[in-house]
C-alpha positions as CSV (number, residue, x, y, z in Angstrom):
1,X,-9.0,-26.0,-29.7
2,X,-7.0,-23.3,-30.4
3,X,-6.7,-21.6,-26.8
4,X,-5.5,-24.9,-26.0
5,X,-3.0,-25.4,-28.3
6,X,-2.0,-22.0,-28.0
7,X,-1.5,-22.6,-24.1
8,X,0.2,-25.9,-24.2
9,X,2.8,-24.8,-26.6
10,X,3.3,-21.4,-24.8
11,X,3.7,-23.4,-21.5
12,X,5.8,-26.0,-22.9
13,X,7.8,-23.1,-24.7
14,X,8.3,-21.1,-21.8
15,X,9.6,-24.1,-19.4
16,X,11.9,-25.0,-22.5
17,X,13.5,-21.7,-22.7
18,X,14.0,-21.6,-18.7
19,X,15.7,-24.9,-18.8
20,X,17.7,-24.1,-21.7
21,X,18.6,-20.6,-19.5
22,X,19.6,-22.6,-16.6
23,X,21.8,-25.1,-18.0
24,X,23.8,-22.6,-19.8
25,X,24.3,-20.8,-16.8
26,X,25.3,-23.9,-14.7
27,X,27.6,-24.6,-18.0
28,X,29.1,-20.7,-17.3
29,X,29.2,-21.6,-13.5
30,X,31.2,-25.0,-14.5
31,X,33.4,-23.8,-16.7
32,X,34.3,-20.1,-14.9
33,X,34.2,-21.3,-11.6
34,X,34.9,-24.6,-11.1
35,X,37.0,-24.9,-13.8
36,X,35.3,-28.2,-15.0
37,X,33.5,-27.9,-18.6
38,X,30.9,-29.9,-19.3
39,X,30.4,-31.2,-22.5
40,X,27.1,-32.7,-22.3
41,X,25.4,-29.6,-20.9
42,X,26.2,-28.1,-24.4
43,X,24.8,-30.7,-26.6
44,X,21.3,-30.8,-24.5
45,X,21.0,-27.1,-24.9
46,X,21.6,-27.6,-28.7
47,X,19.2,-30.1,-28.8
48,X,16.5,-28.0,-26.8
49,X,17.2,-25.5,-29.2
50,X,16.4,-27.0,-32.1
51,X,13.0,-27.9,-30.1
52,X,12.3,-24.4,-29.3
53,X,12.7,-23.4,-32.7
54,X,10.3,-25.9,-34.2
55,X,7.5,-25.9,-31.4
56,X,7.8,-21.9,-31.6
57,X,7.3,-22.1,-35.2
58,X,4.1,-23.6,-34.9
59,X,3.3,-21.4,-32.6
60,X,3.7,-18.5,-34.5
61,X,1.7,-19.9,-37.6
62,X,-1.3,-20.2,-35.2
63,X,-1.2,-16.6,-34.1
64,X,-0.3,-15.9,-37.9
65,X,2.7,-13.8,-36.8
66,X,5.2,-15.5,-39.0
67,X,7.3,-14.3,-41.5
68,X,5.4,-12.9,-44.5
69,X,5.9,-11.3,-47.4
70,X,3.0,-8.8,-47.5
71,X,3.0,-6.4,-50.6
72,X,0.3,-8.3,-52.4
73,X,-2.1,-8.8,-49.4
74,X,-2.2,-5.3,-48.4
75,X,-3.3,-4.4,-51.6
76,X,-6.2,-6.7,-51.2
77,X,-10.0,-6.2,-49.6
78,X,-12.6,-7.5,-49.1
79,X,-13.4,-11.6,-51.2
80,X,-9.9,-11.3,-52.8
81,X,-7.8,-11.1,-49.8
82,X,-10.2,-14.0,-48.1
83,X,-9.0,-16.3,-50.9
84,X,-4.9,-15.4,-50.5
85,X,-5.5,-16.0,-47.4
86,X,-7.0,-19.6,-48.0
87,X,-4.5,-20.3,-50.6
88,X,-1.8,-19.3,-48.1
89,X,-3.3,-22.2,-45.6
90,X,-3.7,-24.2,-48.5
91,X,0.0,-24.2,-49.2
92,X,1.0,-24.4,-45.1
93,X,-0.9,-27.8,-45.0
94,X,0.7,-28.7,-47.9
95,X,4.2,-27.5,-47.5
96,X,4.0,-29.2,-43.5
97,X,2.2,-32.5,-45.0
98,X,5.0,-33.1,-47.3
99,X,8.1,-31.4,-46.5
100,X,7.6,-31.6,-42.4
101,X,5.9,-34.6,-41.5
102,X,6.7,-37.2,-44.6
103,X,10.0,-35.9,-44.8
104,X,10.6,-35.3,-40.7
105,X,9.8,-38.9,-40.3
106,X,11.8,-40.2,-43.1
107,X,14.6,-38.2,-41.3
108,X,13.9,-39.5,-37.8
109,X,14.0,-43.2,-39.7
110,X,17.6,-42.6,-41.2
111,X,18.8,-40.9,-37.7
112,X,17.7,-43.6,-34.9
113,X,20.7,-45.4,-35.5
114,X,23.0,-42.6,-35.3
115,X,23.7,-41.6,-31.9
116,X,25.2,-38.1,-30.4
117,X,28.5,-37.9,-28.7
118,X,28.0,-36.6,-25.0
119,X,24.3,-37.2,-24.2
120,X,24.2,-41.4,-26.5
121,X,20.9,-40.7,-27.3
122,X,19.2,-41.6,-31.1
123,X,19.7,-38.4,-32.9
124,X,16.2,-39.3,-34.3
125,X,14.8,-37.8,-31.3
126,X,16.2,-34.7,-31.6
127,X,14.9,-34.8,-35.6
128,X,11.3,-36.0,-34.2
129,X,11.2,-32.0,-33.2
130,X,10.0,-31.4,-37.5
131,X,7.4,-33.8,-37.8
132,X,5.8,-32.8,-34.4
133,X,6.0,-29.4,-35.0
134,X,4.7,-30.5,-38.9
135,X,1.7,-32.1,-37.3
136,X,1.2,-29.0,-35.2
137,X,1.4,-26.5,-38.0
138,X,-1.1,-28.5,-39.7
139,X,-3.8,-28.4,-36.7
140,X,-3.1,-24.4,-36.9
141,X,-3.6,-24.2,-40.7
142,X,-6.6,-25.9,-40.6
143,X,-8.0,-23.6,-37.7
144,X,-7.0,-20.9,-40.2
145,X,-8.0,-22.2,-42.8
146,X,-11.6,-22.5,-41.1
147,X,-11.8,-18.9,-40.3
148,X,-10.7,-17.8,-43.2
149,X,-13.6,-20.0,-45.2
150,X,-16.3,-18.6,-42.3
151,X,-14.6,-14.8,-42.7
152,X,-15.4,-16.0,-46.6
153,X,-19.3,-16.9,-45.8
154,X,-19.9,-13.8,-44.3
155,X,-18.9,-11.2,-46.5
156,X,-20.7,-12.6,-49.2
């Protein structure tokens, strides 16, 4: 489950990022060269931005090579750093449940109606990038968290 989470997001990552790349240099291109801004190019890339940022964050909590405040856990061996590591998961699940995907789709609810200047699409779905990327931190967690209990069998 993992592997292919891990490849989906990387793939879907990876063609994000290219087509964010080539619309800012088409935007560069328009502007420089033709002398003919384009207004909506700039929004889209925004928008895939914030995208990017959410997806990759999920990403990142999967490989567990997100920001982290270490001093305690490297101090830690052995049954003791097992159980941070499950109370770190613990509070991942619960800060995505809660924060990302209640309050991402509360968000997304409010923003439907609101639509963005160049591009008149709901700004809900640009918003819809947190409780996706909620739902997916929560599938990661709980891979996590399952290693982390199995890691927790076996040293006993």
């Amino acid at each position: 489950m993992r592997k292919m989470l891990n490849t989906a997001l990387g793939i879907l990552c990876s063609i994000l990022l290219s087509v964010m790349v080539w619309i800012v240099l088409w935007q560069v291109f328009a502007r420089s060269v033709l002398n003919n801004p384009n207004t909506a190019t700039e929004e889209l890339v925004r928008f895939g931005l914030v995208w990017l940022a959410m997806l990759a964050s999920a990403y990142v909590v999967g490989e567990r090579t997100h920001l982290a405040v270490t001093v305690l856990s490297e101090k830690l061996r052995g049954k003791a750093k097992t159980r941070l590591d499950i109370i770190v998961q613990l509070l991942f699940i619960l800060f995505a449940v809660i924060i990302m995907i209640y309050g991402g789709f509360n968000a997304v609810g409010v923003t439907m109606d609101q639509i963005s200047p160049s591009l008149s699409i709901p700004m809900g779905y640009v918003y819809l990038a947190v409780p996706v990327s909620g739902v997916l931190i929560v599938c990661y967690s709980v891979l996590n968290l399952l290693d982390d209990m199995k890691k927790s069998k076996e040293a006993v």
